[in-house]
N, C-alpha and C positions, 0 to 999 in steps of 0.2 A: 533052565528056568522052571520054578515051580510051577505048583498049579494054582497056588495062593499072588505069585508075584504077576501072572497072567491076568488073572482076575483084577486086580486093585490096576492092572492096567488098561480097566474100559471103564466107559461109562457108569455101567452097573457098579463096577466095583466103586470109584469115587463118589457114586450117589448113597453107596450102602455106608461108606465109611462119613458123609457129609452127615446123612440122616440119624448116624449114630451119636455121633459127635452134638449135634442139634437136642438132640431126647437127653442126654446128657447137661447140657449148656440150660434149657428148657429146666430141669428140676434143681439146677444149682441156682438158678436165676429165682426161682419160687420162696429158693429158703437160704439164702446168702442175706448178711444184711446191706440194707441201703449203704448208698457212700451219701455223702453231705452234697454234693453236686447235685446225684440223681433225687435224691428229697429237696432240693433246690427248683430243679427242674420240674418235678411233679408238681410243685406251686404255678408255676406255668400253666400245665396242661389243667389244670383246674380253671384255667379262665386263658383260653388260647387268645392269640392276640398276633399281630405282622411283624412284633418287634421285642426287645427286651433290652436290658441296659447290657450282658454278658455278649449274647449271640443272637442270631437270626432264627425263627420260630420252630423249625424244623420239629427240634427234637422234642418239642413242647408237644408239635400235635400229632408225632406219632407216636408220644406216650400217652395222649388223649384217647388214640384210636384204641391201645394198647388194653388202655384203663377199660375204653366199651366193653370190649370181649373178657378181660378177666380182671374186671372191675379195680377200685383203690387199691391193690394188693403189690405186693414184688414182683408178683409175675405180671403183674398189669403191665407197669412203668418198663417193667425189660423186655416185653415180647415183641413187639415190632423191631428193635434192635437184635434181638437172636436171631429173628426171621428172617433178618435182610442180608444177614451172613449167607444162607439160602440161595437167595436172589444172583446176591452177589458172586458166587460160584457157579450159580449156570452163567452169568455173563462172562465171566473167567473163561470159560470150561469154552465157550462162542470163540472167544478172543484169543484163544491158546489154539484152535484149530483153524483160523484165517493167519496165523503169524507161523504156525509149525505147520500145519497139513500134517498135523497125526495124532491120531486119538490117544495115545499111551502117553505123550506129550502132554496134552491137553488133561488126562488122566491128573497127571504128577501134578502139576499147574494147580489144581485145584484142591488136591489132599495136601500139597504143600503149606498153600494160601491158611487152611484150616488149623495145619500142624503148627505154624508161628505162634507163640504164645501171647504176642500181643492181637492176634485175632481170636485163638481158644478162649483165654481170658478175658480178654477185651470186650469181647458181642456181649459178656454177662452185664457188664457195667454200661449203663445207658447214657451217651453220653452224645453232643452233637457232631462226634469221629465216626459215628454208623452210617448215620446219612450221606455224610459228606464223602467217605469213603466208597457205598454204594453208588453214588450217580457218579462220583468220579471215574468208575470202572467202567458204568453203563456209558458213558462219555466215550472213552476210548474205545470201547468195542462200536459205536454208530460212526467211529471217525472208520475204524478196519474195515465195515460193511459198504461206508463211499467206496474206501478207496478198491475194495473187492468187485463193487458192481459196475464204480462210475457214475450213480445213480446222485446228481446233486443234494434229490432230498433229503438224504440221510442228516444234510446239515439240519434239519430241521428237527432231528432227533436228538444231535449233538445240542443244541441250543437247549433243546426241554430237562436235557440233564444237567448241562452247566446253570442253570437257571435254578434247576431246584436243588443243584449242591450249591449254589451260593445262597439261599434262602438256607441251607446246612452251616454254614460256614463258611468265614470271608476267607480263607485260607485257599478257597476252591478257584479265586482271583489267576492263583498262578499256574489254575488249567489252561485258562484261556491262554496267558503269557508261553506259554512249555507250544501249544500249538499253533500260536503266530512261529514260535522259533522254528518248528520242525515245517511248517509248510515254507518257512524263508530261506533255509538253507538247499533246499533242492529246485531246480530253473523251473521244472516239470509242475513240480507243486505251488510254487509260484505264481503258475497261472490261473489256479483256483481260486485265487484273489478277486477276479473277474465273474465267477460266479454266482449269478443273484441268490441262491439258495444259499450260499454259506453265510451272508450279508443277512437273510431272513433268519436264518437261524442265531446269528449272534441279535439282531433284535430282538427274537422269539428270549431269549437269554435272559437279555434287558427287561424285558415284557416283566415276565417272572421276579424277576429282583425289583422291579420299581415300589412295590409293595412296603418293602425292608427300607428303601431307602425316604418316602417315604415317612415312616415311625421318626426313624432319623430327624429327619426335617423337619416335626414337629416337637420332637424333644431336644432341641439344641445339638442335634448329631452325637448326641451321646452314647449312643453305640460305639460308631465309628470311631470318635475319639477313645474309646477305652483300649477296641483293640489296635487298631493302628499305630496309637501313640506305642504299642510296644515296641515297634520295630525301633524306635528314635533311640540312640544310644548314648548315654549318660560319661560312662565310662569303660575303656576295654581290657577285656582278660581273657586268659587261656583258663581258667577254671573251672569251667563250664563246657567246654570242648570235650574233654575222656568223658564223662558223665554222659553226654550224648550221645558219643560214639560208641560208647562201652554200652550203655544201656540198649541202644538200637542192635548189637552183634546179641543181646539177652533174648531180645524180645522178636528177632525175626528168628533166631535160632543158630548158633555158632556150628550147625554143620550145612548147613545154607548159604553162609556166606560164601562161602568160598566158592558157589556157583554163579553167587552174585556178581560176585568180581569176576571170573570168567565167563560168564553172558556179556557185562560189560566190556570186554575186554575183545568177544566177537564180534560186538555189534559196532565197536571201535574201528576195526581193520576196514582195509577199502575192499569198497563190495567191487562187482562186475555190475556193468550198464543197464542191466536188467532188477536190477534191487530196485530202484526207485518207480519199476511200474505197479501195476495191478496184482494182486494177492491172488487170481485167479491162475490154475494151469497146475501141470502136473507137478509132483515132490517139491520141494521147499521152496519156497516164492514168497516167503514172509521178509525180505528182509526191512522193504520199506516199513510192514508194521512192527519189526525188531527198534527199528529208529525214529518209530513214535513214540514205543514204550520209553524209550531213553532219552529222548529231547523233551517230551510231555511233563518228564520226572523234573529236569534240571532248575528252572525257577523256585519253585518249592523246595528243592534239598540245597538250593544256594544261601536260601533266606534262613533256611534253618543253622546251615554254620555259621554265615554271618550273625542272626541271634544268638548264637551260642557263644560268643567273642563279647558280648555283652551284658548277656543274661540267661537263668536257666530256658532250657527246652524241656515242654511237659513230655514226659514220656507216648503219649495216645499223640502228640502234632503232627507225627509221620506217617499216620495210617491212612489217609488216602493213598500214597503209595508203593503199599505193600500187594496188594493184584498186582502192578507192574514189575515190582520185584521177584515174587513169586514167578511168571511167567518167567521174566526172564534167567531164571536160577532153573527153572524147569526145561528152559530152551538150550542152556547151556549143557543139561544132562543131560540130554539124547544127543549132543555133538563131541560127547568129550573123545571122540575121536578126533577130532580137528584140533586138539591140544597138543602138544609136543609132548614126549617120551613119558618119563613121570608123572606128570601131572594130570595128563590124561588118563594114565591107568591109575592113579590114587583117588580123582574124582569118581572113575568108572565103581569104586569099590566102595565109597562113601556114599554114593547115591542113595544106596538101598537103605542106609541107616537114616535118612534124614527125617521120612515124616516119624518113623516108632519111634525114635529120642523126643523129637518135637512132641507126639499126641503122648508118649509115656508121662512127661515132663509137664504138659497142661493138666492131665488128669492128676498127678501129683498135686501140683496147687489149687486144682479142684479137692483136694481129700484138706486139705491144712486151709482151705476158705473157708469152708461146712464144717470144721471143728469147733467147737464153742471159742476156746482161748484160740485157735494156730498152735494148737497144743507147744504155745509158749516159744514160737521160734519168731521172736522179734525181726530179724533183719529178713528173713524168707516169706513171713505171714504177709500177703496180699493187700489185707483188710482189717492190719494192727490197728492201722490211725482210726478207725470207722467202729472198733468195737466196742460193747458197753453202755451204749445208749439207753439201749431197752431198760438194764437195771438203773442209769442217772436219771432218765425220766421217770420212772416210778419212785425214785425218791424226794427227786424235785415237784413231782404231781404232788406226794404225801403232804408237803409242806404246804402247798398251795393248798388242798382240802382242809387242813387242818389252820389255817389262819382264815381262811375264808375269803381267800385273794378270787377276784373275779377273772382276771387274765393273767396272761404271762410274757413280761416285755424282756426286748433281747436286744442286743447290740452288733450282733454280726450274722450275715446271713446263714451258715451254717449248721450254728444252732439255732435261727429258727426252723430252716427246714427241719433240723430231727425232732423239735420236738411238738411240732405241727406234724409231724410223721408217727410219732410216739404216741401222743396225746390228742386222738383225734375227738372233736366234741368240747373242747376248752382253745380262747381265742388266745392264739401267740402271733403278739404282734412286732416286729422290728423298729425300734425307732427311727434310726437312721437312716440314708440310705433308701428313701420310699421309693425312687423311680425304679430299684427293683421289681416292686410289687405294684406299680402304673394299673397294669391292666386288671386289677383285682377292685373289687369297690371297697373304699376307705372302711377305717374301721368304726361304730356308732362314736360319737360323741358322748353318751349318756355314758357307754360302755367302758371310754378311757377316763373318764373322773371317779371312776370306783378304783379301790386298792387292788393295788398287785402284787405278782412278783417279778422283780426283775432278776434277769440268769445274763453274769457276764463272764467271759472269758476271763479266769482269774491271771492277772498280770498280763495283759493285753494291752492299759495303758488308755482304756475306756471309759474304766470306773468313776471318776470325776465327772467327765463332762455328760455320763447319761443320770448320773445321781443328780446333779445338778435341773433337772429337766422339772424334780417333785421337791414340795418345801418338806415332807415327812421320809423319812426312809432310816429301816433299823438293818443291818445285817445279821445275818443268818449261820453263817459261816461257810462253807464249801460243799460242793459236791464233787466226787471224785468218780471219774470213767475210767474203767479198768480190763482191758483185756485178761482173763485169768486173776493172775495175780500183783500181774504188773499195772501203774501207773501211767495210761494212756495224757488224762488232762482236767484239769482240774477248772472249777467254776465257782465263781462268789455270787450268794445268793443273796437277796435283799426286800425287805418287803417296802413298799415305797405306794405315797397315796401324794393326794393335794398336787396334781402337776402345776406346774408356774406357765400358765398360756396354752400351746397347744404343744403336748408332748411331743408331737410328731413333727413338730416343725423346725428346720432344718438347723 
């Protein structure tokens, strides 16, 4: 064993290799550009609020908080998101030594977590998967800490985390669902049912969420309806399946899985009678928190095949649980003695390569993110769909200056976050679609009867009915967003005055 592979297996070493990784994530996050989401989102945080028509507030107000410390900026909108990767590796790093009792375990666990590319990647892009992700972890680690001490209150810990991952995202629904199953499957656990503190802490849960729901209930549950209604399925197919799967072996890393599925595959076998007690006492005594990492999981990764038989899976849906993954990929590599012939000495050999492929392979598409173009590599560039902005809004500005258009009206959310993101100091307002923008005060009256520009998605299938909205409108002709050299997306421009009633009305 070197003296390099010693080190990255303590403490010290995983916080040196976290802290690096961060200062990195930290300066790619300053000068990457936005995605259409996170300038979505940042409309949010400019006028925080308990609800929204997308998602629950989360990620609105910690890119509020973000915005305090490094003001309207990129690094604003992304910093509490980077940070919470942070967070969320000392909770790891807790969680890996209550389920393994070993620190080099616990080590791996958490440069692992860091090494998947959809966490490298991912923490730059602000989205409400950081949140939700974060207290999902903190969740599981306050369930390891009961079952470690015995100490009821912990449930009250577990509550403040599922409470404010579900304020992250309704997705966090089937944390709760994963730890009814894993306290129902064991007699022993079972009887924590009877415990007033787990009872208080799912209130305490409740408590927190009543806020979101709520918003809900005064906006005709339109939240709820947006995303729920996804699960209902229209029609079914397999075409949506490899895309999922193939993408998720991309994004936690093709030399990880295969610990995955051998962590699964231990935590499968029948334990001895002593697994289902307390995480306390000497060498390995995790297995009960081995079979929450894996029962906690199941809900959530069932919903997700099942969605995928009907419809796409965003690539970011599965990052709450990748900590659980991680660990358990980490748990499986300190046993691969407990593997039969080959495959234990082939994991034993691949172990070492997992996180430098992984952290090589993130740092890579950090170098093709921060290139102006993705130096033109279409199917590998990150942040194709997102590029070009900068120069469409300076063109589309020109035009407005130069007619002497007072605002700038839009027909889909995306363009106007960018170029309310672009063009800050000129009013772009969305016509459509306003319970997006609920929590913002309306836009003047006086302000929407002067001429504009309208920016639509060229061949969107829009055109008509927002034209429609002004008796005068002359077109302009396109603007075109370009990565390098290439044809990202194209937009018809229009200058349009005299609205017929109230432009904004629905």
């Amino acid at each position: 064993m070197t003296r390099a592979r010693r080190l990255f297996g303590t403490a010290a070493g995983a916080a040196a290799i976290v802290a690096a990784l961060t200062l990195v994530r930290l300066a790619v996050a300053a000068y990457a550009p936005l995605t259409e989401d996170e300038a979505y989102y940042r409309l949010w945080a400019l006028t925080p609020a308990f609800g929204y028509l997308d998602h629950p507030p989360m990620v609105a107000w910690w890119m509020a908080g973000g915005m305090m410390v490094a003001g309207d900026t990129a690094l604003g909108v992304r910093l509490v998101s980077v940070l919470s990767v942070v967070a969320g590796s000392l909770a790891l790093w807790r969680s890996a030594l209550l389920v393994a009792g070993d620190a080099r375990t616990a080590a791996r666990a958490v440069i692992w977590f860091n090494a998947t590319l959809l966490v490298c990647i991912g923490s730059v892009i602000a989205t409400p998967d950081q949140p939700a992700t974060l207290f999902w972890g903190l969740a599981l680690w306050a369930v390891l800490e009961k079952v470690r001490t015995g100490d009821g209150r912990w449930w009250l810990a577990v509550g403040l985390f599922a409470g404010l991952g579900l304020q992250s995202k309704y997705s966090t629904l089937f944390l709760g669902a994963g730890l009814v199953l894993w306290l129902a499957v064991s007699a022993e656990r079972r009887r924590w049912l009877a415990d007033p503190w787990l009872w208080a802490g799912g209130l305490l849960a409740g408590l927190l969420f009543s806020p979101v729901i709520g918003w809900n209930a005064t906006h005709e549950w339109a939240s709820f309806a947006k995303q729920f209604g996804r699960a209902a399925a229209s029609e079914w197919t397999l075409a949506f399946l490899p895309e999922l799967l193939g993408g998720q072996v991309g994004l936690l890393g093709p030399l990880m899985v295969p610990f995955v599925v051998a962590g699964l595959w231990l935590a499968g076998r029948k334990q001895p009678a002593a697994a289902t007690g307390s995480l306390s006492g000497a060498g390995r005594a995790g297995e009960a928190g081995l079979s929450l990492l894996v029962l906690s999981s199941v809900p959530f990764a069932l919903y997700l095949l099942v969605h995928a038989l009907h419809d796409r899976v965003q690539a970011n849906w599965p990052a709450p649980l990748y900590p659980a993954l991680a660990l358990i990929a980490a748990d499986a590599a300190a046993r691969t003695g407990e593997l039969a012939g080959r495959t234990g000495r082939f994991l034993a050999v691949l172990r070492a390569w997992v996180a430098p492929v992984g952290i090589a392979t993130g740092l890579v598409a950090f170098v093709i993110l921060m290139h102006p173009s993705g130096f033109g590599l279409a199917g590998l560039d990150p942040a194709r769909r997102y590029r070009g902005w900068d120069a469409a809004a300076a063109e589309i500005e020109a035009k407005r200056a130069e007619l002497g258009a007072a605002w700038v009206a839009t027909g889909a959310y995306g363009v106007t976050a960018m170029l309310a993101w672009e063009l800050p100091g000129v009013p772009v307002v969305q016509l459509d679609e306003r319970l997006r923008y609920d929590a913002a005060p309306p836009p003047p009256a006086d302000l929407l009867a002067r001429p504009a520009l309208l920016v639509l998605r060229d061949g969107a299938g829009e055109t008509q009915r927002m034209l429609a909205r002004f008796r005068f409108t002359e077109p302009l002709g396109t603007v075109t967003r370009r990565a390098g050299n290439a044809q990202v997306a194209r937009y018809a421009v229009f200058r349009v005055a005299d609205p017929v009633g109230d432009p904004l009305a629905p």
